[in-house]
KEGU-766831 format. One record per residue (C-alpha): y negated, z, x negated; residue number from 0. Coordinates in steps of 0.1 Angstrom, whole numbers, plus 2048, in hexadecimal, padded with zeros to 3 digits. Each point is the difference from the previous one (the first is absolute). Example, Ala and Ser with C-alpha at 12.3 -4.5 7.8 and 13.67 -1.06 7.14 Angstrom:
2
+-----+-----+-----+-----+
!   y !   z !   x !   i !
+-----+-----+-----+-----+
! 82D ! 84E ! 785 !   0 !
! 7DE ! 7F9 ! 7F2 !   1 !
+-----+-----+-----+-----+
END
This chain:
263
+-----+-----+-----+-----+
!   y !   z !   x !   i !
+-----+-----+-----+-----+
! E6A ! B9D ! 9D6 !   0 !
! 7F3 ! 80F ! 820 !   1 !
! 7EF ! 7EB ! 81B !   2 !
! 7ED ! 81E ! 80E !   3 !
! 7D9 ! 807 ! 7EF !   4 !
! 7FF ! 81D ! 7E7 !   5 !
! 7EC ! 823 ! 80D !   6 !
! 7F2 ! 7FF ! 7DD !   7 !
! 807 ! 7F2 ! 7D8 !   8 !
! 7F8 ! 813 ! 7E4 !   9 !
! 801 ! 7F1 ! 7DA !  10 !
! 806 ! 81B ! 7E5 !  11 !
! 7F5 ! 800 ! 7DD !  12 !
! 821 ! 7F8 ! 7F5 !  13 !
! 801 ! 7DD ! 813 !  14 !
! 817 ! 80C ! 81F !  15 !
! 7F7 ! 7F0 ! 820 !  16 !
! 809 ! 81F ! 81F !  17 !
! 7FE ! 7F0 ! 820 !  18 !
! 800 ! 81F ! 81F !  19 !
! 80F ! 7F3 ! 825 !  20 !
! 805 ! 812 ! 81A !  21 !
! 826 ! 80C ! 7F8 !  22 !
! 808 ! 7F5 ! 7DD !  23 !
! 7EC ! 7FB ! 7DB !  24 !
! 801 ! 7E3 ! 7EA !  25 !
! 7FB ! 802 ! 7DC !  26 !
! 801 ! 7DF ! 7E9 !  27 !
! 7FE ! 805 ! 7DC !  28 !
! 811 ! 7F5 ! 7E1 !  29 !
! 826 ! 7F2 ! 800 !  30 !
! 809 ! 821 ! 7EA !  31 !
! 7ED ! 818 ! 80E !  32 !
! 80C ! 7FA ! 821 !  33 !
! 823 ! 801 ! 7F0 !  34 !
! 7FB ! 824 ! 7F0 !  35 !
! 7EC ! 80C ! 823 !  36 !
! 81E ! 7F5 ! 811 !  37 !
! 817 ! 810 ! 7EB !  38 !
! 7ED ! 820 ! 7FA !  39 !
! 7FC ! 806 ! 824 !  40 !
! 822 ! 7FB ! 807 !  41 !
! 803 ! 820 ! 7E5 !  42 !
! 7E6 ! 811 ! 817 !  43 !
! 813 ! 7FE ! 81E !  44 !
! 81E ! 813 ! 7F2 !  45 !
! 7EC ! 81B ! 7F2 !  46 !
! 7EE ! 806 ! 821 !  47 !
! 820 ! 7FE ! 813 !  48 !
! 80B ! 816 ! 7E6 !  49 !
! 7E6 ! 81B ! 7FF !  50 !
! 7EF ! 7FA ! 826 !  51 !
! 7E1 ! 808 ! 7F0 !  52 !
! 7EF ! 7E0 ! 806 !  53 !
! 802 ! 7E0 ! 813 !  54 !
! 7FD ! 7DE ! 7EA !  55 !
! 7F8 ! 7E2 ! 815 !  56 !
! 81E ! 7EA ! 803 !  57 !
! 802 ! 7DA ! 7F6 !  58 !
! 80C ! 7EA ! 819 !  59 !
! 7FE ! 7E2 ! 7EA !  60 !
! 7F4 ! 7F0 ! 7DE !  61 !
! 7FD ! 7DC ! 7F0 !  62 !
! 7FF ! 7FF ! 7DB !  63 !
! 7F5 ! 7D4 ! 7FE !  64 !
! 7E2 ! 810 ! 816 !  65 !
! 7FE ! 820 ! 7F2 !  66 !
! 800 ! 811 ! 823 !  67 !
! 809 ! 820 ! 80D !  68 !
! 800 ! 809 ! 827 !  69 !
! 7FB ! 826 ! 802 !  70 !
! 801 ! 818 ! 820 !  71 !
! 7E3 ! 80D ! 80A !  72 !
! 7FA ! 824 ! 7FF !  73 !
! 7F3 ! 803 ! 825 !  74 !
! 7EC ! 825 ! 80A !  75 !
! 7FF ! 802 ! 7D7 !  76 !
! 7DE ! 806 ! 7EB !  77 !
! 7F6 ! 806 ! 7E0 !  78 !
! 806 ! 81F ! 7FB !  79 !
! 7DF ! 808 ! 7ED !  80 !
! 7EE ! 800 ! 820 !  81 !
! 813 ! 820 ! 80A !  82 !
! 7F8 ! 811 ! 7E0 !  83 !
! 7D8 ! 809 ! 803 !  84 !
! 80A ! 824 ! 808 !  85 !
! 80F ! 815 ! 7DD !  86 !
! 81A ! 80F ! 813 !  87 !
! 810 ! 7E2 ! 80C !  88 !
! 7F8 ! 7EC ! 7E0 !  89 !
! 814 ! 81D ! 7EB !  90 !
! 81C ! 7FD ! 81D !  91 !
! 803 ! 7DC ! 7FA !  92 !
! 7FF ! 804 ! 7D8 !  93 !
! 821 ! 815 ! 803 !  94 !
! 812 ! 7E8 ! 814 !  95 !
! 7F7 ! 7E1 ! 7E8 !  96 !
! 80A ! 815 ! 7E2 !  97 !
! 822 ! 802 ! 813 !  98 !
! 800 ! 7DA ! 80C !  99 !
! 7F7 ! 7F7 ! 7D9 ! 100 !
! 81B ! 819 ! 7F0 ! 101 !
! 813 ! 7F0 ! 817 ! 102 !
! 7FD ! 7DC ! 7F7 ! 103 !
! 802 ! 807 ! 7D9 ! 104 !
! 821 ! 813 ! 807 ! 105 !
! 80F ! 7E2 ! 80A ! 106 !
! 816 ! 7E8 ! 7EB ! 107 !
! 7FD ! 7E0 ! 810 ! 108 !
! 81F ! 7E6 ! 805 ! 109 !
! 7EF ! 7E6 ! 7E6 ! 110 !
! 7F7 ! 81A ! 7E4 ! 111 !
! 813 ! 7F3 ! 7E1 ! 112 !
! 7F0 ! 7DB ! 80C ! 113 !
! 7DD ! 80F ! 7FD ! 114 !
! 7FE ! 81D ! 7E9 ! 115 !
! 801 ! 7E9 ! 7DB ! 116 !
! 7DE ! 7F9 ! 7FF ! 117 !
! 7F6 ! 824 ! 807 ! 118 !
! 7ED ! 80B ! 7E1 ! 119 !
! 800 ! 826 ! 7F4 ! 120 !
! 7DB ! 802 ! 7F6 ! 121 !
! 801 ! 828 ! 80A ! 122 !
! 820 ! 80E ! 7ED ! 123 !
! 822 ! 802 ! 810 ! 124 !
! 7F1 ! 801 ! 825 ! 125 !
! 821 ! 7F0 ! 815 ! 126 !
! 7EF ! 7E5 ! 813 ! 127 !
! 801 ! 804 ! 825 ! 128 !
! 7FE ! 7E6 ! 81D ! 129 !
! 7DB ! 7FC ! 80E ! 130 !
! 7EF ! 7F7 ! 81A ! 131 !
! 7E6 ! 7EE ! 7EA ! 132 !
! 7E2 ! 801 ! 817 ! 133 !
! 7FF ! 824 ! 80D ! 134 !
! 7E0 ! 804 ! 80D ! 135 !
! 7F2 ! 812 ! 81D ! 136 !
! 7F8 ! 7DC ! 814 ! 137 !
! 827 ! 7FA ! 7FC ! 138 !
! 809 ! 81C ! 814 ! 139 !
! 7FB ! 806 ! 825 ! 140 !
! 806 ! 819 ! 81C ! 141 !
! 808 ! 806 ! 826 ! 142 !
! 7EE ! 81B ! 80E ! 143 !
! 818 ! 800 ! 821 ! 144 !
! 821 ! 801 ! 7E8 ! 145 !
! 7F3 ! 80E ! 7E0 ! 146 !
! 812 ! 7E6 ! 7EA ! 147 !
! 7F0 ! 7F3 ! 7E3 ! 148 !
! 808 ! 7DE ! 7F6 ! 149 !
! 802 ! 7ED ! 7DE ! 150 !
! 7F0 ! 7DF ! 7FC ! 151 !
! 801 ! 7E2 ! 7E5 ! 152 !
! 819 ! 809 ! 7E7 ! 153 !
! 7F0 ! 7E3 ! 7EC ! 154 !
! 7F2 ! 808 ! 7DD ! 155 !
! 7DC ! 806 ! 7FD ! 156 !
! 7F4 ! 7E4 ! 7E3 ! 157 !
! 802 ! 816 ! 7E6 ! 158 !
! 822 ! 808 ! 7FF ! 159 !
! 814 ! 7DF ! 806 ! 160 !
! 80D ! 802 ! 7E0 ! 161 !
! 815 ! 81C ! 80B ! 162 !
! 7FE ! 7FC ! 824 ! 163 !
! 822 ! 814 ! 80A ! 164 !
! 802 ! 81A ! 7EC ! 165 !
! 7E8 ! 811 ! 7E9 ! 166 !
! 7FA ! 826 ! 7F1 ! 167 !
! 7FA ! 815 ! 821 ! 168 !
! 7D8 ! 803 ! 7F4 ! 169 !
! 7FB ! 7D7 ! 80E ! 170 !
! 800 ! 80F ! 823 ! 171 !
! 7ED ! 822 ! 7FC ! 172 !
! 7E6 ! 7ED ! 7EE ! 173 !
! 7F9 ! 7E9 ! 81A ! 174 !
! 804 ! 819 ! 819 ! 175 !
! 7E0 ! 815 ! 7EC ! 176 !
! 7EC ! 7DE ! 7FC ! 177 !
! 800 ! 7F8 ! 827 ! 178 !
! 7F9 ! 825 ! 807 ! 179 !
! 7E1 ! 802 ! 7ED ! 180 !
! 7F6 ! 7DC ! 7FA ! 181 !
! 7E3 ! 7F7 ! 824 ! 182 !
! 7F6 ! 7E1 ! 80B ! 183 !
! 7D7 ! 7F9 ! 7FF ! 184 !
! 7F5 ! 80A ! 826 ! 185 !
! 81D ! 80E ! 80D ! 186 !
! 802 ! 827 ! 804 ! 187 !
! 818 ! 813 ! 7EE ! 188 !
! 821 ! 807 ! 817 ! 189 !
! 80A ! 819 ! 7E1 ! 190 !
! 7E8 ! 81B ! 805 ! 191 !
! 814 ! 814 ! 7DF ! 192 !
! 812 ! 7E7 ! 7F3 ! 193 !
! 808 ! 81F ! 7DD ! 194 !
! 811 ! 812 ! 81D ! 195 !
! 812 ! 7E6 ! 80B ! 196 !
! 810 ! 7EF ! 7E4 ! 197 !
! 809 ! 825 ! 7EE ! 198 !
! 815 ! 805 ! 820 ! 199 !
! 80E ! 7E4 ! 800 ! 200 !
! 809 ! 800 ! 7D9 ! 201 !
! 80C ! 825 ! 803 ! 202 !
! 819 ! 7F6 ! 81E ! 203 !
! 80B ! 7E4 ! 7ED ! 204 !
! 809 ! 817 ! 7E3 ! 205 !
! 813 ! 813 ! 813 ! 206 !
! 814 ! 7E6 ! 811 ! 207 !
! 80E ! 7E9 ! 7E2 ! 208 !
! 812 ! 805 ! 7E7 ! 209 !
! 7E6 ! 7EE ! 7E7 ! 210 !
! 7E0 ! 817 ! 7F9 ! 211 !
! 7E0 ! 7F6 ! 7FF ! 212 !
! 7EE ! 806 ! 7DB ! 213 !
! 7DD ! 803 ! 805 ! 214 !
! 7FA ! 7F3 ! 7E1 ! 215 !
! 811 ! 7E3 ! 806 ! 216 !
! 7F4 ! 7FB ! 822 ! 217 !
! 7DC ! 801 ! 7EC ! 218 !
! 80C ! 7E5 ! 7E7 ! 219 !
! 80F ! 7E7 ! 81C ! 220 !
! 7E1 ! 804 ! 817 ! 221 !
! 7E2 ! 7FA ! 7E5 ! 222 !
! 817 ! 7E0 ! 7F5 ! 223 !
! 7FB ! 7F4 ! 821 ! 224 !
! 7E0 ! 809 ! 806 ! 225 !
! 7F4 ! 7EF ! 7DD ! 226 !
! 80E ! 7E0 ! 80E ! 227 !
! 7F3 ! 800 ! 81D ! 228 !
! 7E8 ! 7E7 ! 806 ! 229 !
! 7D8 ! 806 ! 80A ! 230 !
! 7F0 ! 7E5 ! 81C ! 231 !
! 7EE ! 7E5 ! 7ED ! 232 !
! 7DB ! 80B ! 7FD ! 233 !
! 7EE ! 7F4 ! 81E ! 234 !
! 7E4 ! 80E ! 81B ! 235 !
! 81E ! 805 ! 816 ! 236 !
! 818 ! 80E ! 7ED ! 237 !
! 7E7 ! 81A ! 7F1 ! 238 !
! 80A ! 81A ! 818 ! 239 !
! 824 ! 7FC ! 800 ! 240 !
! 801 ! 802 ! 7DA ! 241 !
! 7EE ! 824 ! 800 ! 242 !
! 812 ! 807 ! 81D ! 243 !
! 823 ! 7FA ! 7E8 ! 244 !
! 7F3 ! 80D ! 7E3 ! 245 !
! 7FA ! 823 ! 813 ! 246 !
! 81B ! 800 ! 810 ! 247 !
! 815 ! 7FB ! 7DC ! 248 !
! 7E8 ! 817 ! 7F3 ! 249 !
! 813 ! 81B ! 816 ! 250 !
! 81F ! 7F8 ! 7FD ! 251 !
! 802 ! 7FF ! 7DA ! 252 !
! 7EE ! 828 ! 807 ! 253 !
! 81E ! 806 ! 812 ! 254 !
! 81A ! 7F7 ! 7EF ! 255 !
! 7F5 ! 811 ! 7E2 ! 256 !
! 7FF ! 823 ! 80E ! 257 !
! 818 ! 817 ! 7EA ! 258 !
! 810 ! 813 ! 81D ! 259 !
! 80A ! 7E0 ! 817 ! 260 !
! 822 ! 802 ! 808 ! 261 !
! 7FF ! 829 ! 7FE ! 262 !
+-----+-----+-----+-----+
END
């Protein structure tokens, strides 16, 4: 596809393939979940155009037979957890992704009546909502020069590809929580207080959408996922990173179940 080298490739647990070159990102993964990136991006654009509170990369170009996608690439932009070590900015930043996320689940996408019959009301009459799917805190990115943030992968993380459109608004705040508190094994932690952090965020969020979060049901959605989630197979090298997840569940589940979360 490109005759130029790649800066760097990165596999993901999910089988994607993300090549990095110098101006643009290619991503090869399955023939439909290229489709529904594609597609959901697409949706992304207009809400950012729409809102102006966040950039979305764009796609110059896609191939289903390969299951390709040719993204822009974010240039000046980094993760924006590395700009979150201090608790004043980190609580600055949880405020704006509680707007960016109210945002996104106050959208009703071009495509909803093709998507939304598989959508299964497992929490009482919660209206669906379209998701991002993988709303994690390596997803989104910042400028420091321009103070945008930026959106990445609007792919589902594996977990929800049954519903990988839309979903009850608790998909995304859940895996939001799980990639504040869940560390990787010898890496410090970029979220000094990641309690502070996510209560922002969720109280922002309240206040932006018409759909209120539960707590309760914010505590139901979040232990179903963490009781799925998988441990490393026992090894000597995967000893640390499975105490290291444990812990860091350990903490989560603590907060999630404090009484007064959303107050």
């Amino acid at each position: 596809m490109s005759e130029s080298k790649a800066n760097r490739i990165v596999k993901r647990h999910s089988g994607a393939k993300i090549s990095y070159f110098s101006d643009k990102v290619v991503k090869h993964q399955g023939v439909d979940q290229t489709w529904l990136e594609v597609k959901k991006t697409e949706e992304a654009i207009l809400i950012s155009k729409k809102t102006c509170l966040f950039r979305v990369p764009r796609v110059y170009s896609y191939n289903l037979e390969e299951g390709s996608i040719i993204f822009e690439r974010l240039i000046g932009m980094l993760p924006i957890y590395k700009f979150m070590r201090n608790p004043c900015v980190s609580k600055a930043v949880a405020v704006r992704l509680g707007e960016i996320l109210a945002a996104i689940h106050e959208h009703v996408p071009q495509h909803w009546k093709m998507h939304s019959g598989s959508y299964s009301r497992e929490y009482g009459d919660i209206p669906p909502v379209f998701t991002h799917g993988d709303f994690a805190i390596n997803n989104i990115f910042y400028h420091p020069k321009t103070d945008q943030i930026a959106i990445i992968d609007w792919s589902p993380a594996p977990w929800l590809t049954d519903r990988a459109q839309i979903d009850t608004h608790y998909a995304d705040l859940c895996v939001f929580l799980f990639s504040l508190f869940v560390r990787s094994p010898l890496r410090p932690w970029e979220i000094r207080y990641p309690e502070s952090v996510a209560q922002a965020m969720i109280r922002t969020y309240n206040a932006k959408t018409s759909t209120a979060v539960n707590s309760v049901n914010l505590k139901r959605y979040c232990e179903k996922v963490l009781s799925e989630t998988r441990e490393p197979r026992k090894s000597l090298r995967s000893t640390l990173r499975m105490l290291m997840l444990r812990r860091s569940m350990a903490r989560m589940k603590r907060f999630i179940g404090v009484p007064n979360l959303l107050e």
